[in-house]
C-alpha positions in Angstrom: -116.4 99.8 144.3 -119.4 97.7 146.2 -118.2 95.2 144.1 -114.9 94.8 145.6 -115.6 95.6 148.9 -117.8 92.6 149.3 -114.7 91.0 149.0 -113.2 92.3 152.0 -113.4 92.2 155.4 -115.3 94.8 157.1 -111.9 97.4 158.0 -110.9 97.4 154.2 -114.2 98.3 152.8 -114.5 101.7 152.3 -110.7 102.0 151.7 -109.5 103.0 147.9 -107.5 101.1 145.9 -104.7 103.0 146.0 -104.4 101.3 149.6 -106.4 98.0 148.6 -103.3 96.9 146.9 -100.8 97.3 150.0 -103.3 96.0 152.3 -102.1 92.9 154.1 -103.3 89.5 152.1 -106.2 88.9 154.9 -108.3 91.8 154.2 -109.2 89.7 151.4 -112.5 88.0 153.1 -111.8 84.1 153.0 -107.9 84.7 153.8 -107.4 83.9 157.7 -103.9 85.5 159.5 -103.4 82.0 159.6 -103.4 81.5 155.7 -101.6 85.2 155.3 -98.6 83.8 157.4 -98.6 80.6 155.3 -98.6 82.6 151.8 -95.3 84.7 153.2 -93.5 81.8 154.2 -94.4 79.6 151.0 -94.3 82.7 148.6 -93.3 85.8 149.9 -96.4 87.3 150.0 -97.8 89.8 152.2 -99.7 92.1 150.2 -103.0 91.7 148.2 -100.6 93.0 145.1 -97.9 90.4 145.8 -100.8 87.8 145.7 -102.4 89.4 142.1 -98.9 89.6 140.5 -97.1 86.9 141.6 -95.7 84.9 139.1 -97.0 81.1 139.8 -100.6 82.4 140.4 -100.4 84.2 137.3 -99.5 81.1 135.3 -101.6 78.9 137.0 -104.5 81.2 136.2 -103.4 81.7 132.5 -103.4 77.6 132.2 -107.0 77.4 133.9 -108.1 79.9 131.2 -107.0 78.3 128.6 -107.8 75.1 129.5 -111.3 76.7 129.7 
């Protein structure tokens, strides 16, 4: 799990996935409140799992990969 939890900030580091994935978007280190308000209103995301299964950053992923 270090591996992830370098990845968040310092409240979210020891917590297990189970909860990772309903933690609010900015316990993802790089992702202000600021930024977290902006991905709700744009998207409708709030969670680090509505960010990792939403559908346009899946696709735009899948199109980086195989451009790749």
């Amino acid at each position: 799990m270090s591996d992830i939890a370098d990845k968040l900030i310092k409240d979210y580091e020891e917590k297990p996935l189970s909860e990772l994935a309903d933690a609010p978007v900015s316990a993802l280190q790089g992702v202000s409140e600021n930024d977290a308000k902006l991905l709700d209103e744009a998207f409708g995301i709030r969670t680090v799992r509505d960010l990792g299964t939403n559908k346009y950053f899946r696709w735009a992923q899948a199109i980086a990969n195989l451009a790749d």
